[in-house]
Each structure stands twice: as structure tokens, then as C-alpha cells.
N, C-alpha and C positions, 0 to 999 in steps of 0.2 A: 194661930198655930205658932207654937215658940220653935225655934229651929237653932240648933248649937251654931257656939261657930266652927266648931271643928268638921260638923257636915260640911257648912259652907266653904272651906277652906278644901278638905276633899274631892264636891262638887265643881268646883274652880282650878282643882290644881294647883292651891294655894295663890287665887287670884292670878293665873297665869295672862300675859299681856296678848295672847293665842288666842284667849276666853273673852273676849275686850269686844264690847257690842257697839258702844259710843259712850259719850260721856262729856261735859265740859267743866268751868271754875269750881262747880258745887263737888259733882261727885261722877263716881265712873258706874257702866253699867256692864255685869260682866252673864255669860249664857253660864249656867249649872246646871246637872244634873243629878237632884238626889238620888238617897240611896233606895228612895222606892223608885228609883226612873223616872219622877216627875221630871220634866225638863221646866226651867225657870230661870227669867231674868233678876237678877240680882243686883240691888241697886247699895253701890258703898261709895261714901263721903269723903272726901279730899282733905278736908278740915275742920277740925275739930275746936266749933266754935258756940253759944248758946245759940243764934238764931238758924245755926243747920240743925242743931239739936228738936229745937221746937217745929223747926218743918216739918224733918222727920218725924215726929211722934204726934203731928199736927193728920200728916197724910194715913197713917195709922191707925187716927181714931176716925179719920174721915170715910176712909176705902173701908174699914169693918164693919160698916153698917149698910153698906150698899152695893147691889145687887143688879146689876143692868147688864143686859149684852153687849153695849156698846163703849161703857165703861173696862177699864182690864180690870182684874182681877187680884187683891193680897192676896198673896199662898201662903205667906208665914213673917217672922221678924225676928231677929237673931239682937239679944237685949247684954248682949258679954261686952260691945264695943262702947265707948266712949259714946258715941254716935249709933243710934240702933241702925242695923242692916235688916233693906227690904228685899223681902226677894217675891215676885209676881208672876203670872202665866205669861208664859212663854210666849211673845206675838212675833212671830216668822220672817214677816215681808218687809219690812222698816219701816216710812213714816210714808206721812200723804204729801212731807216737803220730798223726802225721795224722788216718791213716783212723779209729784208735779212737775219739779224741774229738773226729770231726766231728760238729758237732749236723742233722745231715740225718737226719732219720727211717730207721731201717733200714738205715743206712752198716754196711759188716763185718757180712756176714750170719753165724749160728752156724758153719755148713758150711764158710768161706772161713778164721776164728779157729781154728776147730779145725785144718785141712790147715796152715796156717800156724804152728800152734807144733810143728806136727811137723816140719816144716822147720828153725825153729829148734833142734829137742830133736838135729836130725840133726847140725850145723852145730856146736854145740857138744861132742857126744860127738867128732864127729871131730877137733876140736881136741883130744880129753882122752885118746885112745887107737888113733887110725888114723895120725898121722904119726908120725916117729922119736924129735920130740924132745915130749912135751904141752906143750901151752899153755892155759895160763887168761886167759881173755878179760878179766875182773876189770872190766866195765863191758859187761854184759849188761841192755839198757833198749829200752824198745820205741821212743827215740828214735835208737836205735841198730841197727834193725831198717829197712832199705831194702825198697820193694816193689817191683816193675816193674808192666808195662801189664796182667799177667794175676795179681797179687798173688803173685807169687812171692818168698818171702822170702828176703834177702842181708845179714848178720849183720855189719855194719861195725865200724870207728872201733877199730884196734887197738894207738892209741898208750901204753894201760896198761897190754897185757899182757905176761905174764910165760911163761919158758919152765920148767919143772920137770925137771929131770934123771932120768933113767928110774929111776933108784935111789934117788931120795927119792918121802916123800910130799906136802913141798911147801916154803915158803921164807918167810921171815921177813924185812917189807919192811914202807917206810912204808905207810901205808893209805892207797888211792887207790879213788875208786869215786861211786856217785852214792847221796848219802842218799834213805833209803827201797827201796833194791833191794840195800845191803848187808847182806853177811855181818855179824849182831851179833856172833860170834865173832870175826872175822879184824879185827872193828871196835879190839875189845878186847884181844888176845893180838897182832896184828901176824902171824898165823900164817897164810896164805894159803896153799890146799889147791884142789883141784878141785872140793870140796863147796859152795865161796864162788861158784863158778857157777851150781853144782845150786841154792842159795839165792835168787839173783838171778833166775833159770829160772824159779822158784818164783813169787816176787812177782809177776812179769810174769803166771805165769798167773792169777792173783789178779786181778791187773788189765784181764786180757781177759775175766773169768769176770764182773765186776763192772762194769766202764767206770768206772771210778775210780784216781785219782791216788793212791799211796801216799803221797807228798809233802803233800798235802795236805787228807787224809781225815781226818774225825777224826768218833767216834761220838756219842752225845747224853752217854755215858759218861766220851769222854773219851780212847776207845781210839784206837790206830792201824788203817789198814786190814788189814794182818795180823794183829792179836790180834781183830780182831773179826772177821776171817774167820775164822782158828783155834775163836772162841769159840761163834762159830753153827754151825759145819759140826760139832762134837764135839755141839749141843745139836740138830741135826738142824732148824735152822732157817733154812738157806742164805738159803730167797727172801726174806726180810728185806733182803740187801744183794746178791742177785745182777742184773742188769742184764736189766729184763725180756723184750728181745730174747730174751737167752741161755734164758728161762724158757719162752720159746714154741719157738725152734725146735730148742734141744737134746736134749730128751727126758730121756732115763735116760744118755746120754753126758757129759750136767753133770753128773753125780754121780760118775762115774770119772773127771774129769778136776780137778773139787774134793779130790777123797780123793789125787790125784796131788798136786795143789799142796801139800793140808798135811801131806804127809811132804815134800816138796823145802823146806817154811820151816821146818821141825823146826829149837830153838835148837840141839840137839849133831847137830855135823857128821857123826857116826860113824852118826846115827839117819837120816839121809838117804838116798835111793838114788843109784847113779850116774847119769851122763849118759846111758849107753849101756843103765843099766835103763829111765831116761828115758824115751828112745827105743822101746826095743822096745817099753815098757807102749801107747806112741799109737799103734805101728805097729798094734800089734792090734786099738787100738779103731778106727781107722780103717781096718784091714778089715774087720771086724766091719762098720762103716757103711754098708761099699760091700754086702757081701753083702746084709746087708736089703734093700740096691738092687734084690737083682738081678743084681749082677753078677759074679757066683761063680756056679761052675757046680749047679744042685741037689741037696743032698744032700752036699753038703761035708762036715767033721765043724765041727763051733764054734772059732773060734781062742782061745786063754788065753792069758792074761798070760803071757808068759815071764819076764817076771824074775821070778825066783823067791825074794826076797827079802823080798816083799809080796805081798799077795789083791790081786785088782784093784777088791775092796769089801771099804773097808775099816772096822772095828769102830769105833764112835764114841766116844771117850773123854768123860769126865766134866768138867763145865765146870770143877772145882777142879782140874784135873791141868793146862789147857789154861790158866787163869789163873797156875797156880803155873810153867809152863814158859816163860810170854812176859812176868813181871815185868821180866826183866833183857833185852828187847828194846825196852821199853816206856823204859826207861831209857836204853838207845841213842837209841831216835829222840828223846826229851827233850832227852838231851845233844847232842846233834848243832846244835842251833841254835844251842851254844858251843861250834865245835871247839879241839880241843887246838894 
């Protein structure tokens, strides 16, 4: 849907600083209301340069073909500026970095984090194997994770990513992404694959499992948030760094959703599972949850893991195996404060 810019400028109050949702270097994100009362986010570029140009019209050809509830929504694109302006459905409540690290006692109960990265886990498998052509999202962050008024997750911001041709297994591009939820491989090799999502997937559960910043974690050690989650959950000492919310209300559901996370930050991308094994492994725990509810009918048989390429408890590896395999991660996130 083409949308003038005079609507948009209307809508905005000609971009009014009042209208201002968030925004950072790229571009600002402002609330509108057309003139049919849709209410919409509106997303305008800061600079007018060719590589914001092709993102935007990058995320344009990518969001018009897909269809997800957990994905947001294009409503339109306004083609008058230098740089096209998007404008999207309206998502209400702010990000899942918000709610994760608000200091309000009890913000993001377990029950709401857990239905929520299944959303996610869905959101992205569907980009990796339910439309015609895949797409890696390649900037999967929980500030990139919209909620609405009932926490429903909406998987934004898809000016990075890439389409993968059905006949390869992925493409060789500069490195674009957000340190600390990068693939250390695709950091290093330039090889960007569907795995560098399952990775980023990864972190993020890390991060909801822990209420801590990959960015800027570091252990008494030394470590980064992922080799000290790696290194405690292989030494079977999670509650160390798990976020004691998570430790009250999760039960035996943190333990299969930590054993989930550290296969998805595994450094070899071949050692990861997919999106769509992802998905199925939460879909079961999250029947699994409801049934102890109750709400399964009595006498069901047990659901299992389907993917079948992992136990959904899984064996704990040895602290030398877990230190010798996040050396050269430990290395990334070091280098990373001198990019190339």
C-alpha cells in the first residue's frame, strides 16, 4: 500500500518530537494516525545514504510476502523521500528488552517468558522454512522483539536480513548484526547460514533465563554471558547466574529450556539444531505445562520431544570441553570492541 508523505507528515504532525516511539544512528520510529484512524508505527531514516536505502527496500520486499502472527505487520511505504518511509501496525507495549529489564519486582513472570520465546522460536522457523524463498532475520534481539497489550510476541526490524536461495545453504556477506547475539562463526568466516539465527535464538534464551545483558556481562572470571552460561549448566550449577524469578517459578521447565539454549550457542553451526527443531522441542514443553494444568484431557499419553536430533535432557558435558569450545567466542566478543 503506497501512502503519501503528506498523509504521513499529517499523521505525525509533521514528524512531531511528541510522536517519537524510539529510534537510534539509522532511523527514528514515530506513532501515526491515518486518515482512515489506522494507528501505525512509522519508521523514518536519519540518513540518507545507499546502504539505508537498500535496507529499506530490502525489508519492503521481505515483510510483503509474509504473513505470520508473530511477525509485525507492513501497512504501507511512502516512495516521495529519498529513503522510502515505512510505516507498520501499531504494537502498543514496547520491546521484550523493556519488560525484561524492568526493575519492578516480578515484571515477566516465568509462564509469560517461557509462551513468549515460543512465539519467537515459531516466528523464526517460519522465516527459515514455511515461505518460498528463507530468510534469516540476521538481528534476532529481544530489542527487536515487540509485545502488544497481552505480551504477544512480534519479531521486528528487517532491514539486515537476507533471502537464501532454496538450493544453497546460505551466502557470504559482510557481517552485519548486534555484538553479543552474534554468530562467532558467521563473525569470522563472513558465512551466514540459518544456524546464525538458531545462535542469536540462543543468546536471547540465555538472556531471559538469566535477566542479563550479553553486552555487558562479564563474570568475577572474566567470562562473557554465554561461556559462563555454557560453563555452569555443563558443571550443573545454573542457579549461580540464573535470574531468581526464573528459579522460583520455572521448576524442572528451566532445565529443558537451558539444555535448549546451550545446543542453539554451540560454536559449530552443524552442532546446533534447527529453528523448526526449535520450535517443536518448546511446543512440547509447553504442553507438557498446560497438561500438569489440567488442561489436557486425563490420561493422555506424555508428549516428547520431537525433534529427534537431541534428548530433551540433555547429558552435561565436562567443564574442559565447554571451556575448550568457547575459547575462540571469548575471542570474538574481546575483538569486537575493535571492529574490523
Amino acid at each position: 500500500m503506497l501512502i503519501s508523505l503528506g498523509e504521513l507528515e499529517k499523521a505525525t504532525n509533521n514528524f512531531d518530537q511528541a510522536r517519537r516511539l524510539g529510534g537510534g544512528g539509522h532511523g527514528t520510529v514515530y506513532k501515526g494516525i491515518l486518515s482512515d484512524l489506522h494507528v501505525v508505527a512509522i519508521k523514518k531514516s536519519n540518513i540518507v545514504v545507499k546502504r539505508e536505502i537498500d535496507e529499506f527496500i530490502n525489508e519492503v520486499a521481505i515483510l510483503s510476502q509474509i504473513n505470520h502472527r508473530n511477525i509485525v505487520k507492513l501497512h504501507g511505504c511512502c516512495l516521495e523521500t529519498e529513503v522510502p518511509l515505512l510505516t507498520y501496525e501499531f504494537i502498543s507495549n514496547g520491546t521484550l528488552n523493556d519488560h525484561l529489564h524492568n526493575e519492578e519486582q516480578g515484571s515477566l513472570p516465568w509462564k509469560d517468558r517461557l509462551r513468549i520465546t515460543g512465539e519467537i522460536g515459531k516466528a523464526i522457523a517460519y522465516l527459515h522454512s514455511a515461505i518460498s524463498v528463507p530468510v534469516i532475520h540476521r538481528d534476532i534481539k529481544p530489542s527487536n522483539i515487540l509485545l502488544d497489550n497481552g505480551l504477544t510476541a512480534k519479531v521486528s526490524d528487517f532491514g539486515a536480513s537476507r533471502y537464501i536461495p532454496v538450493d544453497k545453504t546460505g551466502t557470504t556477506t559482510a557481517v552485519q548484526g548486534t555484538i553479543g547475539y552474534l554468530d562467532p562463526m558467521y563473525y569470522y568466516t563472513g558465512r551466514l547460514t540459518e544456524s546464525s539465527d538458531v545462535y542469536s535464538f540462543g543468546v536471547l534464551l540465555v538472556e531471559l533465563l538469566t535477566r542479563r545483558k550479553p553486552s555487558l556481562y562479564r563474570s568475577s572470571e572474566g567470562d562473557g554471558l554465554v561461556m559462563q552460561f555454557v560453563t555452569l549448566h555443563a558443571e550443573g550449577n545454573l542457579t549461580e547466574i540464573l535470574d531468581p524469578q526464573v528459579v522460583e517459578e520455572g521448576g524442572s521447565e528451566v532445565k529443558e529450556v537451558a539444555s535448549l539454549a546451550a545446543l542453539c550457542v554451540k560454536l559449530k553451526a552443524e552442532d546446533r539444531p534447527t529453528m523448526r527443531q526449535v520450535e517443536m522441542a518448546l511446543e512440547a514443553l509447553q504442553a507438557s505445562k498446560e497438561r500438569a494444568r489440567g488442561d489436557y484431557i486425563e490420561g493422555t499419553s506424555q508428549t516428547k520431544y520431537v525433534a529427534m536430533d537431541y534428548p530433551s535432557t540433555i547429558q552435561r558435558a565436562k567443564r574442559s570441553e565447554a571451556t575448550r569450545c568457547y575459547s575462540l567466542e571469548e575471542e570474538f566478543l574481546l575483538s569486537a570492541r575493535h571492529p574490523r
